[in-house]
N, C-alpha and C positions, 0 to 999 in steps of 0.2 A: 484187820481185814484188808485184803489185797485190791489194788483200786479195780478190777473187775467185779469184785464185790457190792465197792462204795456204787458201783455204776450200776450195779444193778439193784440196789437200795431206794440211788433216786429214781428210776423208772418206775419201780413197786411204789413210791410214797406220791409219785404223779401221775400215776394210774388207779390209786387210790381217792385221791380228791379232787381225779379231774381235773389236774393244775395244766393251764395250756402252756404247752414250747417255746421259749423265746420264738425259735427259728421257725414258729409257725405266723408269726404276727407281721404285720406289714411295715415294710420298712417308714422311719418316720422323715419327713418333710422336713425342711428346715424352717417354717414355720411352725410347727408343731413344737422344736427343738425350741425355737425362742420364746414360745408358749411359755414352755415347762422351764426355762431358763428363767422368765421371770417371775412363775409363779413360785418359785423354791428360792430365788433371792428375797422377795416381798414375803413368801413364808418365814423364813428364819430371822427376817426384820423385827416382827409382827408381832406373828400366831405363836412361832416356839418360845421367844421369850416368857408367855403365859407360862408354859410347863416348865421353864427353871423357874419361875416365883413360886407356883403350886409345889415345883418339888423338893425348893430348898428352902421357903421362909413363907409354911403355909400360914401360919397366923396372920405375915401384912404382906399378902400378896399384890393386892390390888396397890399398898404403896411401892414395892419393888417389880411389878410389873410398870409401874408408870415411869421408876426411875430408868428403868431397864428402856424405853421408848425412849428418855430426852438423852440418852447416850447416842444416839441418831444426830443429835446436833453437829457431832464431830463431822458431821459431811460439808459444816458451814465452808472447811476445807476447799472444797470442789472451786465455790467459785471463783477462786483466787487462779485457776488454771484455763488453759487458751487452748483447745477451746475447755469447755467446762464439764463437759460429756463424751467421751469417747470411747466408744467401745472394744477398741482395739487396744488399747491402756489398761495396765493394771494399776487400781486405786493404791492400796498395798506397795509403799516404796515410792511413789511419785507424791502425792499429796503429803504435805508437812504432817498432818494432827494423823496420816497414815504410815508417817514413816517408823523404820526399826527403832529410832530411839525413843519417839511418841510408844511403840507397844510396848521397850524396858519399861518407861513409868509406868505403862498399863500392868504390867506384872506385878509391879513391885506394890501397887496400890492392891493386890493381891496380901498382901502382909498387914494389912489395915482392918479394922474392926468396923461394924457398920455401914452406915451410906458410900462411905469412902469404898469397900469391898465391893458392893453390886455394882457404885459405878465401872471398877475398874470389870470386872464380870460380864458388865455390858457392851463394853469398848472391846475386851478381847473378842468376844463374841460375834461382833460387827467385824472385826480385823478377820476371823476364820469366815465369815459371812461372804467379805465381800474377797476375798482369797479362791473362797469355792466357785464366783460366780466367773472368775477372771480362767485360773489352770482346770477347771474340770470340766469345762462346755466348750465345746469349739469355738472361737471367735475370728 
């Protein structure tokens, strides 16, 4: 199909269900921006972890969604740093328990059976987490 086809595909599929235009919606705020900046870091913290325990180890979820939460300790990292919070800082590479050689072992505990596995699952998890919150939002 020639892309004046594809183009005329999505029109037909968004005239169909009424899907509204990006470029019809108002431009967003930079508070709006940080809204959504923290509600999607504190989501992937959180709430997603739930759905890798539901989707990969539904019999003890409720134990690998807990493990999946104290992999969150890695942030004890933070307070070792001056200041402790900054936003303009990528955690990823500057903090120790965030640095490339902390995510090798994170990998490689990737090659481990059991609790040893989800930890490391959870730690990478948190390293793409807090990766997303620093290169893909404006700061």
């Amino acid at each position: 199909m020639c892309l004046m086809g594809q183009l005329n595909l999505v029109s037909l599929i968004c005239r169909t269900f009424k899907i509204i235009r990006l470029k019809n919606l108002p431009p967003m705020d930079s508070s709006d921006i940080a809204l959504l900046k923290t509600f999607t870091h504190y989501f992937l913290h959180f709430v997603f972890p739930v759905f890798i325990a539901l989707i990969f180890y539904r019999d003890h979820w409720k134990k690998v969604y807990l493990i999946l939460l104290a992999t969150m300790l890695v942030d004890l990292d933070h307070l070792f740093a001056n200041p402790i919070f900054d936003p303009d800082r990528a955690s990823v590479g500057f903090h120790f328990l965030h640095s490339y050689y902390a995510i090798a072992v994170y990998f490689l505990m990737l090659f481990f059976k059991g609790n040893i596995r989800i930890i490391g699952i959870g730690l990478l998890f948190h390293m793409l987490t807090d990766l997303q919150d620093f290169y893909l939002w404006n700061h």
